[in-house]
C-alpha positions, 0 to 999 in steps of 0.5 A: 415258433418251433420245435425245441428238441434235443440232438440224439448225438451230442446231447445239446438242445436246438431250434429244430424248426425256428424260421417260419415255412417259407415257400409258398404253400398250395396244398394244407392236408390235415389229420382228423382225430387230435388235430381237427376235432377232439373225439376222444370221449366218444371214442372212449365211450364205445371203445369201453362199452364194446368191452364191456358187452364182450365181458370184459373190464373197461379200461381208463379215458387216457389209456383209450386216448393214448391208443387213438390214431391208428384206426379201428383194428389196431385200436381195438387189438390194444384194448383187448386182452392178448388172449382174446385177438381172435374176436377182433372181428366181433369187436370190431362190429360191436364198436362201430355200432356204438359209435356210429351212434355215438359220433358228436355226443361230445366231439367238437372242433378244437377252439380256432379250428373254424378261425384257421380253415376260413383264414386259409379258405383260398388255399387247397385243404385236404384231411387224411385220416385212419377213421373210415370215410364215411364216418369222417364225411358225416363229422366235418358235415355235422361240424359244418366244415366239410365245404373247406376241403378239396379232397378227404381220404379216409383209412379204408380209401387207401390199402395202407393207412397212416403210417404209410404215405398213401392217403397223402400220396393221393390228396398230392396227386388229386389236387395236384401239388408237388410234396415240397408246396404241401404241409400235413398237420398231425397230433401223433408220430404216425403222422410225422412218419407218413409226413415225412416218407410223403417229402411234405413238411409236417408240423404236430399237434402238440395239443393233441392225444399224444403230445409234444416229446412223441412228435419232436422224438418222431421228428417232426419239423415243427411243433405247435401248442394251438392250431392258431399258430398255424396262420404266422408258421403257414405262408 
C-alpha cells in the first residue's frame, strides 16, 4: 500500500510511501470527524438549520462536508456570507444548540473501525480532534469506543487547533512516547501539516471528507482507502 504521488519537480510518478511502517509503533493518535466516525450529515443538518434560522439560504451536503475539519468557527466563517461574519458569535450559539442535540441522528463509525481499535487494543491509542471535547467524550461513548483510547484532545483543550501541533504535542507527552514511535491518522491536509510540524509519520484517510489528491498534494507519507489497511501498514 502507498501513496502514488507525483514529484512537484520532475513531473514522474513515484511510490512516495511503499514499504510498510517499520519501527515498532507505541502511540496510534487518530483524527475523529472523516477518519474514526462519518458525522457529516449531522453536521450538515445543523450547520443548515443555523443558517436557515438566521435567515439565510442553506447550502449543499458536499459543500458543508467539504468545510468540515477545521472546527466550529471556521466551519461556520465558510458557510456565512462574508458580509455577515460579525454574527458568528450568534452563529455559533445557534449551531451548537442544533447539534449538541443532534450528534448520532446519523453519524456512526466507518465499517472496521471497531476491527481496527480491538486489533490494536495493546497499544497506546489517542484522538486529537478540532471538535470540542465534550462533544467528543459523548460520541466515542455513545459509539462505545471510548475505552480504547489512552488520551482525547478536543479543539478547546489546546490554544491552537489543527493545524497546529499542539493537541499532538500533548497526546506524545502525556502518554509518553518519542514522535518517530507515533502514527496520526487523518482524512484532511490539516492533519498532514499538524502531523507533520509534530515529526509523527502521518497516513490519510482517503475515504474521508476530503479525499486522496488533498492529502498526497499536503504531503502525507501514506495514504490508505480503508482504515483496515492500517492492521498490514501499522507494525
Amino acid at each position: 500500500m502507498g501513496a502514488f504521488r507525483r514529484h512537484k519537480t520532475c513531473g514522474c510518478h513515484y511510490w512516495h510511501f511503499q514499504m510498510r511502517i517499520m519501527f515498532k509503533t507505541e502511540l496510534i493518535i487518530f483524527d475523529l470527524d472523516g477518519t474514526l466516525i462519518d458525522s457529516s450529515e449531522d453536521i450538515a443538518w445543523a450547520v443548515n438549520m443555523t443558517l436557515m434560522e438566521m435567515g439565510f439560504k442553506g447550502l449543499s451536503y458536499q459543500a458543508i462536508k467539504e468545510r468540515i475539519g477545521w472546527g466550529v468557527k471556521m466551519l461556520l466563517e465558510k458557510v456565512l456570507p462574508e458580509e455577515k461574519l460579525h454574527l458568528l458569535e450568534e452563529a455559533r450559539i445557534i449551531f451548537m444548540g442544533y447539534y449538541s442535540n443532534h450528534l448520532l441522528v446519523k453519524t456512526g463509525l466507518y465499517p472496521g473501525v471497531k476491527n481496527v481499535l480491538e486489533h490494536f487494543k495493546n497499544k497506546k491509542l489517542a484522538v486529537a480532534t478540532n471538535k470540542p471535547f465534550n462533544l467528543t467524550e459523548r460520541i466515542l461513548g455513545e459509539l462505545n469506543i471510548s475505552y480504547y483510547f489512552k488520551k482525547v484532545v478536543g479543539g478547546d483543550d489546546v490554544q491552537n487547533k489543527k493545524p497546529a501541533p499542539e493537541a499532538l504535542d500533548v497526546i506524545l507527552k502525556e502518554v509518553n512516547v518519542p514522535p518517530h514511535k507515533a502514527v496520526f491518522i487523518g482524512d484532511s491536509k490539516i492533519d498532514v501539516e499538524a502531523g507533520k510540524t509534530a515529526g509523527i509519520v502521518t497516513i490519510g484517510a482517503a475515504y474521508g471528507f476530503r479525499g486522496r489528491k488533498e492529502l498526497e498534494d499536503a504531503g502525507a507519507d501514506m495514504v490508505i482507502e480503508d482504515i483496515k489497511e492500517l492492521i498490514q501498514e501499522i507494525s
